[in-house]
C-alpha positions in Angstrom: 18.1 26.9 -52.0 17.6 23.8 -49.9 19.6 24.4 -46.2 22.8 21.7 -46.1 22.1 18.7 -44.3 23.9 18.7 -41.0 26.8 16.1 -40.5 26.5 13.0 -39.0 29.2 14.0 -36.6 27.3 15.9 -34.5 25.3 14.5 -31.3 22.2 16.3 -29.8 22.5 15.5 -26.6 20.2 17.2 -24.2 21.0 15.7 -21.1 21.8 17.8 -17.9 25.5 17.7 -17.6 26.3 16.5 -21.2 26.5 13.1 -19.8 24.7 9.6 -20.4 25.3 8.8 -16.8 28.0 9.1 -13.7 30.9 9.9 -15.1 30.1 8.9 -18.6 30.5 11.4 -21.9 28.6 10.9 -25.1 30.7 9.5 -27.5 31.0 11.4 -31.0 29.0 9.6 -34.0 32.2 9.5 -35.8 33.2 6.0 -33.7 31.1 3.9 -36.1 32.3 4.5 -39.3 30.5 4.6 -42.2 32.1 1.2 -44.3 33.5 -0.7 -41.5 36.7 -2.6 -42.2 36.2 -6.1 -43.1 39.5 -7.4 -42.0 38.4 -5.8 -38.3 35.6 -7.6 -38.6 35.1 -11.2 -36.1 33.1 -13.9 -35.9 31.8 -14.3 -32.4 30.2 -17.8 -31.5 27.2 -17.6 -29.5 28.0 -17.7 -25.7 26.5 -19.9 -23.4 24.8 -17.8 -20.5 27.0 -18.9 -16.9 25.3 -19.3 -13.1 22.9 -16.3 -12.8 24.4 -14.1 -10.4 22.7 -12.2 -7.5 19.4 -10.4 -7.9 18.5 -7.9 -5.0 14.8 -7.2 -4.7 12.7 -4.2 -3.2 9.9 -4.6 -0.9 7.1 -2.1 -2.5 5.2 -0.5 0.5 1.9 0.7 -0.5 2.3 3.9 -0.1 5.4 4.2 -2.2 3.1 5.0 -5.6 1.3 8.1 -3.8 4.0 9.5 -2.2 3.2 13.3 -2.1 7.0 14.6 -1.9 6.1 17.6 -4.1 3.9 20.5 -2.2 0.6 21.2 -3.2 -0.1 24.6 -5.5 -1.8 26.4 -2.7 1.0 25.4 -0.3 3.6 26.9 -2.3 0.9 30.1 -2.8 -0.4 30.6 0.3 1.9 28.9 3.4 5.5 29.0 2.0 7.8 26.5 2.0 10.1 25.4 5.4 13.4 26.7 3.8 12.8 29.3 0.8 14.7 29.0 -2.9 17.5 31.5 -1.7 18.1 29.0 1.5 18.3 26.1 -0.9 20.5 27.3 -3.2 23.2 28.1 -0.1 22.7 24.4 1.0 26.4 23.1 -0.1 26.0 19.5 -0.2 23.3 16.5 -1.4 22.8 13.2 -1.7 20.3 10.5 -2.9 20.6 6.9 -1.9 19.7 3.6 -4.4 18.3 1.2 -2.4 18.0 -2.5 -2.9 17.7 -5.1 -0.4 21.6 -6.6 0.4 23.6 -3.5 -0.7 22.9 0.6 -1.3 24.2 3.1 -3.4 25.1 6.9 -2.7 26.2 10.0 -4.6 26.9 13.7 -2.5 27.2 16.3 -4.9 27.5 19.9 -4.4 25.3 23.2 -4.8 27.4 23.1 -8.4 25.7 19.7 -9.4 29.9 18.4 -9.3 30.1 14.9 -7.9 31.9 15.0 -4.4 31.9 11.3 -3.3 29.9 8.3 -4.3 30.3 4.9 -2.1 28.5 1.3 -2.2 28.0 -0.2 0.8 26.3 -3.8 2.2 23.0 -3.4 3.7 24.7 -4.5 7.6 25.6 -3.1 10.9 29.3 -2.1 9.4 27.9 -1.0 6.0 25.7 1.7 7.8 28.2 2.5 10.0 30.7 3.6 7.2 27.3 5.8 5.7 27.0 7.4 9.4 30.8 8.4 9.1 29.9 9.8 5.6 26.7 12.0 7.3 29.4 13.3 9.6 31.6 14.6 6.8 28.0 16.3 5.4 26.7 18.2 8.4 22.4 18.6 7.9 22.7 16.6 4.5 19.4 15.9 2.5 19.3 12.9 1.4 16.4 11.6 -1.4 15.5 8.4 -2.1 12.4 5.9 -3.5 10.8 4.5 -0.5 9.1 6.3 2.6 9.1 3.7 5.0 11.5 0.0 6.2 14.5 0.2 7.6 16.4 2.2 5.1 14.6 5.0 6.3 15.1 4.3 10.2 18.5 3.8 9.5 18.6 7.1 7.4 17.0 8.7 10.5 19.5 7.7 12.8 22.3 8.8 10.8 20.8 12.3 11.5 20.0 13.2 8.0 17.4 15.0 6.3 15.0 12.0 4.1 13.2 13.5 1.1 11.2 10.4 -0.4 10.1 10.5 -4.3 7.8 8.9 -6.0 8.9 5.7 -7.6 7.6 6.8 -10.9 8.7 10.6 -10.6 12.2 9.1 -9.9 12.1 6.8 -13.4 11.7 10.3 -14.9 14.2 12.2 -13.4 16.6 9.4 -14.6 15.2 9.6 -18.0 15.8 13.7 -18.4 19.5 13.0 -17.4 20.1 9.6 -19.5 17.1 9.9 -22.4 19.4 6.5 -23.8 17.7 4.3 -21.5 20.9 3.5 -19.9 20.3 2.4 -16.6 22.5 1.5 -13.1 22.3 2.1 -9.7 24.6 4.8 -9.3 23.3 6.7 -12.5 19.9 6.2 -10.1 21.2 7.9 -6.8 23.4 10.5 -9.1 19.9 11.3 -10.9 17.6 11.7 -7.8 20.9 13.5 -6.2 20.5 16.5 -8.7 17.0 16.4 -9.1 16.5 16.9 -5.1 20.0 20.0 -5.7 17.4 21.6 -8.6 13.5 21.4 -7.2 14.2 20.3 -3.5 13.0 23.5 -2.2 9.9 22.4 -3.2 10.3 19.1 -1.9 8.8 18.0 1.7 10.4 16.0 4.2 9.8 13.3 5.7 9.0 13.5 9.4 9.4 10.9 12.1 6.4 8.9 13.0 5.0 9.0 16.6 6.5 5.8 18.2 2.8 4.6 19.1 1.2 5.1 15.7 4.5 3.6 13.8 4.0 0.2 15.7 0.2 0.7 15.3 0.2 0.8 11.4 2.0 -2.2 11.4 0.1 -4.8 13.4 -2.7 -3.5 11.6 -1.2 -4.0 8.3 0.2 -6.9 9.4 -3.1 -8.4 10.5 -4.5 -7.1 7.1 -2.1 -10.2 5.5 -3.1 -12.8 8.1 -6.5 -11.8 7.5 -5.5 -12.5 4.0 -3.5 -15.7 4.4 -6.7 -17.1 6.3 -8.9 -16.4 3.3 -6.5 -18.1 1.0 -6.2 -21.5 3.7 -10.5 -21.3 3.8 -10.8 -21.3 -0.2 -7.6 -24.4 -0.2 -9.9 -26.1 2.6 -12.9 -25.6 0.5 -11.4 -26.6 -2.8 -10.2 -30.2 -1.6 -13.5 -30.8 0.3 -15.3 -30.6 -3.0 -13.1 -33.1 -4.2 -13.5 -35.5 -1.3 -16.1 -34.5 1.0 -19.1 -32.4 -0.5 -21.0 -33.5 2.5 -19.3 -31.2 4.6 -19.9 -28.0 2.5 -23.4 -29.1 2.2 -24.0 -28.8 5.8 -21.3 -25.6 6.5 -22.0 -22.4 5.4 -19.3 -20.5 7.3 -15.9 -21.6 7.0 -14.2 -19.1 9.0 -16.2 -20.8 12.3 -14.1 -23.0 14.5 -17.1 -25.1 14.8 -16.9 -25.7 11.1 -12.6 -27.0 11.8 -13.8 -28.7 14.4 -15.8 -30.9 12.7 -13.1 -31.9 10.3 -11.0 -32.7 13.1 -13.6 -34.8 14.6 -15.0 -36.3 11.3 -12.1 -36.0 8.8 -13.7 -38.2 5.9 -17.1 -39.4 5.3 -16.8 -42.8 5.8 -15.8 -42.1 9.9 -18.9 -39.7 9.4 -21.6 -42.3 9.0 -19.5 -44.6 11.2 -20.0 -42.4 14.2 -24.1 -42.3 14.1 -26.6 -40.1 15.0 -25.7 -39.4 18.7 -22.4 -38.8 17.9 -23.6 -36.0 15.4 -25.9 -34.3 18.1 -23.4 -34.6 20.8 -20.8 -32.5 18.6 -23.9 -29.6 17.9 -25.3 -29.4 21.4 -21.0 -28.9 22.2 -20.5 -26.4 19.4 -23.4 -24.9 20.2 -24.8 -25.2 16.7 -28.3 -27.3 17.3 -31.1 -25.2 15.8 -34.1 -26.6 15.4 -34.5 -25.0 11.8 -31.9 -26.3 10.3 -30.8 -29.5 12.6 -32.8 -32.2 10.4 -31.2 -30.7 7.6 -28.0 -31.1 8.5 -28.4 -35.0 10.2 -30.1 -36.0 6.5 -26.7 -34.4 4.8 -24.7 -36.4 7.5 -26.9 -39.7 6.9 -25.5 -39.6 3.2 -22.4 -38.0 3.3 -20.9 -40.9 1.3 -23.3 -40.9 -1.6 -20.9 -38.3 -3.5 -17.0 -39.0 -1.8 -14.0 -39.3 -3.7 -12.5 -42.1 -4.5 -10.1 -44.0 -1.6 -6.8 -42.6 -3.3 -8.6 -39.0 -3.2 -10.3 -39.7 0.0 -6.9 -40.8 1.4 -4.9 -37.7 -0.3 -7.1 -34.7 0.4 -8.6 -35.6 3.9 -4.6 -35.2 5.1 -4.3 -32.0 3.2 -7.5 -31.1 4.4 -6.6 -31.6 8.3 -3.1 -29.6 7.6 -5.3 -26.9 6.5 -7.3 -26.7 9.7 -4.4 -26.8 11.4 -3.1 -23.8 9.7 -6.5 -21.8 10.1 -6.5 -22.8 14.0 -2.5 -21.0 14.3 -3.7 -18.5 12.4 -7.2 -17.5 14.2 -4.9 -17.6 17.8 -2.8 -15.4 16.3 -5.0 -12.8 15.1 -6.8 -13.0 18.5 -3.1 -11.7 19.9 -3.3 -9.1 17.6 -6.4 -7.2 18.3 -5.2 -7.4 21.6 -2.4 -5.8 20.9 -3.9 -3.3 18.7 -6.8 -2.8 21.2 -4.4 -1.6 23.6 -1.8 0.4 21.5 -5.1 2.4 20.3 -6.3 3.1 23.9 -3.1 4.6 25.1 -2.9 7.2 21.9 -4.5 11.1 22.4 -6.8 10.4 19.5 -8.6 7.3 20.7 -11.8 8.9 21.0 -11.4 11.0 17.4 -11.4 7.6 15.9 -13.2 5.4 18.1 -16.3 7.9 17.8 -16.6 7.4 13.9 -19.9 5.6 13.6 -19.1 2.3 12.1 -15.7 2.2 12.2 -15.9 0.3 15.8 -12.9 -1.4 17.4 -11.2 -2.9 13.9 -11.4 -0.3 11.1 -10.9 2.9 14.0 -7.1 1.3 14.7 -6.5 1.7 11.3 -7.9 4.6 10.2 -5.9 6.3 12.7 -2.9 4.5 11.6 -3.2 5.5 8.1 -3.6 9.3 9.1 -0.9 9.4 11.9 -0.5 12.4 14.1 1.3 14.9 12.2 -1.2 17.0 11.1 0.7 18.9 8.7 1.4 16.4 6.7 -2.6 17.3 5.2 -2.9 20.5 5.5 -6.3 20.4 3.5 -8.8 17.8 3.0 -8.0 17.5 -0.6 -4.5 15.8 0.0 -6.1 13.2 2.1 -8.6 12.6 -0.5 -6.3 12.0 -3.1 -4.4 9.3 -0.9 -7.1 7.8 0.5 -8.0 7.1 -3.3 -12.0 8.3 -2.8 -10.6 11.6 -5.2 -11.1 11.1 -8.8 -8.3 11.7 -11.6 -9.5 14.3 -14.4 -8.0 14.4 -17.9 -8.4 17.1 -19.7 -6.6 17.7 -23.0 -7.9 19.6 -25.5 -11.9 19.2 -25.9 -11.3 16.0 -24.2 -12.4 15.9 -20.4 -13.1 13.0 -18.1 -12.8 11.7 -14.7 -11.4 8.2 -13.8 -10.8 6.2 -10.4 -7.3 7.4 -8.9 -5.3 3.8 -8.5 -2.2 5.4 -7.4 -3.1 5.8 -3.4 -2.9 4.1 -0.5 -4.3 0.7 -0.9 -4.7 0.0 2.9 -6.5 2.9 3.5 -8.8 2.7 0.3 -9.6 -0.3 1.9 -10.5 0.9 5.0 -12.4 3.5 4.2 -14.3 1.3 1.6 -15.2 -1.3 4.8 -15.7 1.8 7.1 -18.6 4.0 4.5 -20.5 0.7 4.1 -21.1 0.0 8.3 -21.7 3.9 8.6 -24.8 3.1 6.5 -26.1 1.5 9.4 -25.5 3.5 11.8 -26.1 6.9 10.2 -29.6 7.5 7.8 -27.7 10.4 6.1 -25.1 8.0 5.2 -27.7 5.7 3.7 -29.5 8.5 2.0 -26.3 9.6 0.8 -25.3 6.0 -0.9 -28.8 5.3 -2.5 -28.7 8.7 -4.0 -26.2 8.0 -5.7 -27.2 4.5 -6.7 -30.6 5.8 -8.4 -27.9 7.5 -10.9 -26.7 4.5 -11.9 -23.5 4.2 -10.0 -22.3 1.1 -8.7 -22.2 -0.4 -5.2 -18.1 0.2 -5.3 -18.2 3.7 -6.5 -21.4 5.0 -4.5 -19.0 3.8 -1.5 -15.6 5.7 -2.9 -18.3 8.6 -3.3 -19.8 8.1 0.6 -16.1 7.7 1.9 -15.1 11.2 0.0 -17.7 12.9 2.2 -16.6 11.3 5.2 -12.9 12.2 4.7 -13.9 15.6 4.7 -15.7 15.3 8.2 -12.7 12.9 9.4 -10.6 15.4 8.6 -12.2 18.6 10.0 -12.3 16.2 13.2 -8.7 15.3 13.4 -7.3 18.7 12.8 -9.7 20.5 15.7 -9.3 17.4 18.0 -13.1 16.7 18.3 -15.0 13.7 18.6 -18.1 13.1 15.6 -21.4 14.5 17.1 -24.2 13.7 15.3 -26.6 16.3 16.1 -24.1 18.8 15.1 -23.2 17.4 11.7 -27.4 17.7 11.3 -27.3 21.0 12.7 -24.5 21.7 10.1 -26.3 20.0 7.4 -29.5 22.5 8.1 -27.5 25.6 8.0 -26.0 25.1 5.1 -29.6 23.4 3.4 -27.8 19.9 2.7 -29.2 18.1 -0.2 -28.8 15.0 1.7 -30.7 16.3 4.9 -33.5 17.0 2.6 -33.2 12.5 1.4 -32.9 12.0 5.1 -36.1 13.6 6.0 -37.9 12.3 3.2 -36.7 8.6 4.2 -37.8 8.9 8.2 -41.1 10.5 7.4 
């Protein structure tokens, strides 16, 4: 006898709480009725959308999509946790703040998961005030949130709270398991992290504050990283409207982040003041820049001598010679300013304790050792094994395995700064260190690629950074050899083979 078909009046909701959201009940199937009333029924005209109102945008830091707020397995196993489950469970109060970039949501609930106080308030001096008078109401409240760095966190900090950052993604989840509708605000957002940091917080790390000298280190570096960047994007502009007006100039230039290459704009924006200003002219400005080689110098005056055979047409000439001279402009500001920088750096990196960890990486040298240390920081419990730094320095595979299916793929949620570094810093070490080399070419004869013999060279190196910045020791070379002997290195074995 077939089993009676259940009635469309109940709801399976499975959602924490019994609730779609803050505050908001599921509402019984019975409200839409099975042969609506036609008289009830109205027309609506479409309506015409009004101004769009305010939008409020976050600034995505890149480490927010490998934020680690969850402790590793052997952690949990072996070290214990800073406050145990029984500790966690007594804690009376928590909180999680939504944040956007004018205003901020909060929710404090209690050990019960009950809502005790929820407040909006404008990202200024008076809106963080009126959260600092909330804290005080809270004594030694956690508070969880999306981000791990900015000023929400600072501000957080000084309001003498505890700051447990989540993952962005692990976050989108937690709201999902308490509103599976899709229904989505920025209070259901804080109320959803709120209980989630109540229920598996003791699990949770917190975030500790950085050491004044590496904070402001990390961000001139990454900061310098983006003028770096805004300087290649003014060199490929510069180059693009030369090859409309002035192939000449590209003919005779190779490098285009030389001054000597700007310079010669400046002096000979178009190619019609070119051939106007003769042959002296044109040796006079390489004896100055210091570019007269006797290799190349005919070269270059035979490339002057018909700079005009292949120009752009007056209107072009006219257009992209001023947009070319802007350009150089731009790249001169930006070159001074980078000079400041790695000043700047070069002296914030000399006053830290682990100047000579870093500085005695072989081919990291005075650029990439700033910002390796940067990246890593100084609390050394924040990895407390190799592995963790792996994974956010991105060098650590991801396996999937499901089933009979198993495979490996690049990790893309990491650190993209460091990634970077440590991708620039494994190629230089090849030339400084033949184990390195051995190393990369090993793993090129197996048909990997340039990029992922690197991510597999930087791996190895993590492991030596790290064993380095935990026991406070500069790299010695002779006793990574001696290390590599001992232990009958595969690579030592390449290395020796290469030398002989």
């Amino acid at each position: 006898m077939r089993s009676r078909k259940a009635k469309h009046s109940e709801v399976v909701n499975n959602s924490a709480g019994g609730h779609d959201g803050v505050g908001r009940h599921s509402a019984s199937a019975r409200t839409r009725s099975c042969k609506p009333n036609a008289s009830s029924v109205t027309v609506r005209s479409p309506v015409v959308p009004g101004a769009s109102g305010k939008t409020y945008e976050r600034t995505v830091s890149p480490e927010d999509p490998c934020i680690r707020f969850t402790r590793r397995r052997s952690d949990r196993t072996n070290r214990g946790n800073d406050m145990n489950a029984t500790q966690w469970n007594e804690q009376p109060y928590f909180a999680a703040l939504d944040w956007a970039r004018a205003h901020h949501d909060v929710v404090v609930i209690d050990r019960l998961g009950q809502i005790k106080e929820t407040i909006r308030f404008e990202h200024t001096a008076e809106g963080w005030e009126s959260f600092r008078r909330l804290a005080q109401r809270y004594p030694d409240l956690p508070v969880a949130l999306e981000t791990s760095h900015g000023t929400v966190v600072e501000q957080l900090f000084t309001a003498g709270v505890h700051v447990y950052p989540v993952n962005p993604k692990a976050a989108e989840r937690y709201r999902e398991r308490q509103a599976p509708s899709g229904v989505k605000d920025d209070q259901l957002d804080a109320w959803s992290l709120a209980d989630a940091l109540r229920l598996d917080g003791q699990a949770w790390r917190a975030l500790a504050k950085s050491d004044p000298i590496v904070a402001e280190l990390q961000l001139l570096c990454r900061d310098e990283i983006a003028l770096i960047e805004q300087r290649t994007a003014f060199v490929n502009q510069l180059k693009q409207a030369l090859y409309e007006y002035y192939p000449a100039a590209l003919e005779a230039f190779d490098d285009w982040l030389a001054p000597a290459s700007w310079a010669f704009l400046v002096q000979f924006p178009t190619p019609a003041k070119l051939q106007q200003a003769g042959r002296t002219r044109w040796a006079k400005f390489l004896h100055t820049h210091r570019l007269w080689r006797a290799q190349t110098v005919e070269q270059r005056m035979a490339v002057f001598a018909r700079a005009t055979a292949l120009s752009g047409s007056a209107p072009t000439t006219a257009a992209k010679s001023l947009l070319a001279i802007s350009l150089v402009r731009l790249l001169q500001t930006v070159e001074a300013q980078l000079s400041v920088y790695r000043e700047r750096i070069t002296a914030l990196f000399a006053k830290h304790p682990d100047h000579d960890v870093f500085g005695s990486l072989p081919g990291a040298g005075p650029k990439l050792a700033p910002r390796l240390l940067a990246e890593l920081g100084a609390d050394r419990a924040r990895f407390t094994d190799v592995e963790g730094l792996q994974c956010v320095a991105g060098t650590a595979p991801i396996t999937y395995k499901s089933g009979k299916v198993c495979y490996q793929k690049i990790r893309w949620a990491c650190n993209d700064t460091l990634r970077a570094t440590v991708h620039l810093w494994a190629d230089l070490s090849r030339k400084k260190c033949a184990w390195a080399e051995a190393y990369y070419q090993a793993h090129r004869r197996k048909g990997q690629s340039h990029a992922c013999a690197l991510r597999c060279l930087g791996q190895r190196w993590l492991k030596i950074l790290w064993k380095m910045w935990q026991t406070h020791t500069a790299y010695d070379e002779a006793l990574h050899t001696r290390s590599q002997t001992q232990h009958g290195s595969w690579v030592l074995v390449l290395t020796s083979a290469k030398t002989s």
